[in-house]
C-alpha positions in Angstrom: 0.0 0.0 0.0 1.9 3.5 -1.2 1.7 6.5 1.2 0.7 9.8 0.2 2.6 13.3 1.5 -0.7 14.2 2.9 -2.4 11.2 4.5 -2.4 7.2 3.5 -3.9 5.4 0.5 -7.3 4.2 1.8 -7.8 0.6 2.3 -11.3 -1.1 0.6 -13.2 -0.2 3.6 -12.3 3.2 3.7 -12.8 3.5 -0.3 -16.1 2.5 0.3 -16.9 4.8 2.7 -15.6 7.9 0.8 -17.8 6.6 -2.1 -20.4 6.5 0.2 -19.8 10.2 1.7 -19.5 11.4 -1.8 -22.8 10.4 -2.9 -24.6 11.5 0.6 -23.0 15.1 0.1 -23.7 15.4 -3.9 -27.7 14.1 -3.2 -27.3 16.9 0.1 -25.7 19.3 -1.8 -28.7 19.0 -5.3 -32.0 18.7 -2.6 -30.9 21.8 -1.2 -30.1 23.4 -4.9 -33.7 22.4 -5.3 -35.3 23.4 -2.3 -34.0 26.9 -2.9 -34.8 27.1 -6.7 -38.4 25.7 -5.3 -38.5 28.4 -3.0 -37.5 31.4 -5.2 -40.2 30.2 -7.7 -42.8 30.3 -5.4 -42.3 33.6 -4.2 -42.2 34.7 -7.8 -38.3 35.7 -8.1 -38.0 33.4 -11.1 -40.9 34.8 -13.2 -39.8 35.7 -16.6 -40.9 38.7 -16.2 -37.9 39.7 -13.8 -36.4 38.3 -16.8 -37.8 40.8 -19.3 -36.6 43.8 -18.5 -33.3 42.7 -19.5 -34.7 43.2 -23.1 -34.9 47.1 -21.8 -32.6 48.9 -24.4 -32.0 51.4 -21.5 -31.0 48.4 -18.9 -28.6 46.7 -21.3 -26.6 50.5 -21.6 -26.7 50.8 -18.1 -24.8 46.7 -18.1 -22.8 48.0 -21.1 -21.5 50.8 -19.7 -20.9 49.0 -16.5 -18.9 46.5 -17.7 -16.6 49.0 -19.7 -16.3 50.9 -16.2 -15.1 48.0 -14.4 -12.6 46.8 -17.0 -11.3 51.1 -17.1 -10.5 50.6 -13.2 -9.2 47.4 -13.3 -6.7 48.2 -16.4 -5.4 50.7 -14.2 -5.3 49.0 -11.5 -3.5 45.5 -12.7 -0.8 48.0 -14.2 -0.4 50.1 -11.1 -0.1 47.1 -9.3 2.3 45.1 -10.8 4.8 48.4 -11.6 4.6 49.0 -7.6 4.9 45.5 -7.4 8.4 45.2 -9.3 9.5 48.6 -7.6 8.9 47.2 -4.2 9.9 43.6 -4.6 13.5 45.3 -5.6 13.2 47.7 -2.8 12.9 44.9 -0.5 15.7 42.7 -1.8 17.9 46.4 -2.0 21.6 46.2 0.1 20.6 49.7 1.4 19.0 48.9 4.9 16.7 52.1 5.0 15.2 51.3 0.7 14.9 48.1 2.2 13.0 48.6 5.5 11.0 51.7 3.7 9.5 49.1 1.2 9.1 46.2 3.7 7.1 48.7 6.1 5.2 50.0 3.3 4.3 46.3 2.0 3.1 44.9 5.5 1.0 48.6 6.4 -0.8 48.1 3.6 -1.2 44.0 3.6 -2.7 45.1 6.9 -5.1 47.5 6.2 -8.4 46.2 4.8 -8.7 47.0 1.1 -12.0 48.6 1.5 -11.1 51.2 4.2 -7.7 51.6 2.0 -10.1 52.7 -1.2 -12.2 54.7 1.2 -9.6 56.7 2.8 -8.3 57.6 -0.6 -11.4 59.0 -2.0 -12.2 61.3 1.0 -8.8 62.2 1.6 -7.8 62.8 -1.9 -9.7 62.0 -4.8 -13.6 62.8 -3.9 -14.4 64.5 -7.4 -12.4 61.2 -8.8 -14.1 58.0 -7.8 -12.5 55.8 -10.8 -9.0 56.7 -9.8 -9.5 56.4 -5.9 -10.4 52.9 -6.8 -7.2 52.3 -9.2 -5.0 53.8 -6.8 -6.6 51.8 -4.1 -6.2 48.5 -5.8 -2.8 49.3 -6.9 -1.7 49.7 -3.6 -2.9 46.5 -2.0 -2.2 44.2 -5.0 1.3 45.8 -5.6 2.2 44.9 -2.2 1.2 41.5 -2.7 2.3 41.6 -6.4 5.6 42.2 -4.5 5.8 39.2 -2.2 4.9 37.1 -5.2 7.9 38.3 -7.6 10.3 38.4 -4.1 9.5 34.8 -3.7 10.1 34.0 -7.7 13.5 36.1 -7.6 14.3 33.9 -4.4 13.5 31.0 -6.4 16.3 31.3 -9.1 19.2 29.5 -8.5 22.4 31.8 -7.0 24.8 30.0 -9.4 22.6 31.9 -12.2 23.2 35.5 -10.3 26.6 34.7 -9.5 27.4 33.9 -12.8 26.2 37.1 -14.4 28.5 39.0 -11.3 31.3 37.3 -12.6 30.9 38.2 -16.5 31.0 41.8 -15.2 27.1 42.6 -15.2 25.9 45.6 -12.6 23.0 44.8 -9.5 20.9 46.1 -11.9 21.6 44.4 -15.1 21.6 41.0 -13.4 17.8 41.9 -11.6 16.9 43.1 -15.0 18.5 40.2 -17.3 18.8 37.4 -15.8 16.5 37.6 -11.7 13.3 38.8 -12.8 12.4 37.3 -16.1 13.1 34.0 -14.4 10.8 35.6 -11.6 7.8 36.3 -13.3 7.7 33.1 -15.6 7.6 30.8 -12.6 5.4 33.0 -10.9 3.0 33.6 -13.8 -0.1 31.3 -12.5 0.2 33.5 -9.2 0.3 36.7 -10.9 -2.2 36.4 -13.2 -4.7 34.9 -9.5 -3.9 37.8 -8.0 -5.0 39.5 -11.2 -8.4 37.9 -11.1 -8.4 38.9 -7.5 -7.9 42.5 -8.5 -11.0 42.5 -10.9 -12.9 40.9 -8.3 -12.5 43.3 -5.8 -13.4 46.5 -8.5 -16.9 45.8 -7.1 -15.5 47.8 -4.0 -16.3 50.5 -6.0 -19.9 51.0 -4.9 -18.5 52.2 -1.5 -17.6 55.8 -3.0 -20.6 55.4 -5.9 -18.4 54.6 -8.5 -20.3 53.3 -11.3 -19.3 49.7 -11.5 -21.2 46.3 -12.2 -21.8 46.1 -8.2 -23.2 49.7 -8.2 -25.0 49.6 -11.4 -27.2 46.0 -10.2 -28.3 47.6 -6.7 -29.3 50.9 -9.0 -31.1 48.3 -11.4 -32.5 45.9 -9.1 -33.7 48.7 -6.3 -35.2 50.9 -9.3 -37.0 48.7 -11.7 -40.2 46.8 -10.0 -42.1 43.8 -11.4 -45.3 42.4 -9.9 -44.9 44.4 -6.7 -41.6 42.7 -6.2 -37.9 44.0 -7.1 -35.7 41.9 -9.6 -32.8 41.1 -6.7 -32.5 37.5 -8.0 -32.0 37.7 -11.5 -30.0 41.0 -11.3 -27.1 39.1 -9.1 -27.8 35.8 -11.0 -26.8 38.2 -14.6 -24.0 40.4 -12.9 -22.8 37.4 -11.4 -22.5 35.3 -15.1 -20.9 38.5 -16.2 -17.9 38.3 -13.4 -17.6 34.9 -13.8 -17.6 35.4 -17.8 -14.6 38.2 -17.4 -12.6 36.4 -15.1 -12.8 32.6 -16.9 -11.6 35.1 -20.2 -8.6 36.3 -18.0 -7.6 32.9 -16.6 -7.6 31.6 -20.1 -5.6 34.2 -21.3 -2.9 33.8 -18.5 -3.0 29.9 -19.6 -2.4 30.8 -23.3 0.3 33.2 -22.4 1.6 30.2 -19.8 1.7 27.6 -22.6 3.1 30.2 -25.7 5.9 30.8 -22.5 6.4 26.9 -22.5 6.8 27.0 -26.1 9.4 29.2 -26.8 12.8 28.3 -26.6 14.8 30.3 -24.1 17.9 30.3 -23.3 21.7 29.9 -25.3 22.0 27.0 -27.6 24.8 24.5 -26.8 27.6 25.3 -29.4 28.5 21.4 -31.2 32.0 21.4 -31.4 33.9 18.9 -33.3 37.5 18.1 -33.0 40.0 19.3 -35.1 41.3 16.8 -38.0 44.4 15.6 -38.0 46.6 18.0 -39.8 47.9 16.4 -43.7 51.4 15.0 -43.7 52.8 17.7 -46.3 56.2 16.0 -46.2 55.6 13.2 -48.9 
């Protein structure tokens, strides 16, 4: 019987039983599904007409313009954050003590400091008249901090014989971070970049805190504004924002694989130079 890292292969009787907890959690898992769809159609929330008024030319410009709203923020934001992120994971790996403890205290404040108060504080201390760039900036600076632990860790990663190398053909701090340290960094940290990516888009529905007009902010105008049959369309509205967020993150997750596997692809690195060895000179004698 192999051993796993994590616990041992189970014997038949403990197969079994797993089987047996599968099933009794999937049938637990669908009668509940079902109770709550049962529920929500009784009390009318899955009419089509809460359905209908996404046929509103009006309601599908207020989505429209939504979506493009979120994406603006979260362009900025993804590039603020991962230029802070490089800036402060070399700050942290600096040999000056004070570039080095200035980046480190400025990457665990703001790890700290829940994302939402971090946004907040930004728009009414700074930015009131600017909601879309108190959310960027906002996002930049949490996700650039942990942007920064993520390429730290992939610099840490690369072998010293690599860095130590470059030292010894003559190459500066800086060409050897820049040539050789972090593209090493970010290809094998590109799955965790691109999470925390998806993360960052996530979290631009933090911008209905200071009325910035986001998917978030535009469903609670939507669904708090538009009544059908005495009732307000809650349930659908999440139910279509929610396909929407899932829809623009599965789109960035399967762009980070295609750039992962086009990375895979090309060939990197300094071909091996065949060398052959040298004849054996003609006897010019005879």
């Amino acid at each position: 019987m192999s051993a796993s890292v994590l616990y041992d292969t189970p014997g038949p009787k403990a197969a079994v039983r797993n089987r047996l907890y599968a099933v009794v959690g999937s049938i637990a898992i669908l009668a509940l599904l079902a109770l709550s769809f049962v529920r929500l159609s009784d009390k009318g929330h899955l009419a089509p007409e809460m359905w209908d008024i996404f046929n509103y030319s009006g309601i599908r410009q207020n989505i429209a313009d939504a979506v493009l709203a979120t994406l603006k923020a979260f362009g900025l934001a993804a590039l603020g954050s991962l230029i802070l992120g490089v800036v402060l994971a070399v700050g942290r790996l600096s040999d000056h003590k004070p570039v080095r403890w200035l980046a480190t205290a400025f990457i665990e404040l703001f790890r700290s400091i829940p994302l939402l108060i971090t946004i907040y504080a930004i728009w009414v201390g700074f930015l009131t008249d600017y909601s879309m760039w108190a959310l960027a900036l906002g996002l930049s600076v949490y996700n650039g901090c942990v942007q920064a632990e993520v390429l730290r860790a992939g610099i840490n990663s690369v072998p010293k014989g690599q860095s130590e190398a470059a030292y010894a053909l003559g190459m500066s701090k800086t060409q050897v971070m820049v040539s050789v340290l972090m593209p090493q960094a970010v290809r094998a940290m590109l799955p965790t970049i691109i999470s925390q990516l998806v993360v960052t888009l996530k979290d631009t529905s933090l911008g209905f805190i200071i009325l910035y007009p986001e998917l978030l902010q535009t469903a609670r105008l939507i669904a708090s504004n538009t009544q059908v049959n005495g009732q307000y369309p809650y349930v659908s509205t999440i139910i279509v924002i929610g396909a929407i967020y899932v829809g623009m993150c599965l789109l960035l997750s399967a762009l980070a694989t295609w750039i992962e596997k086009s990375g895979r692809r090309t060939k990197t690195g300094i071909a091996a130079t065949v060398t052959t060895e040298p004849s054996e000179a003609p006897d010019r004698s005879r």
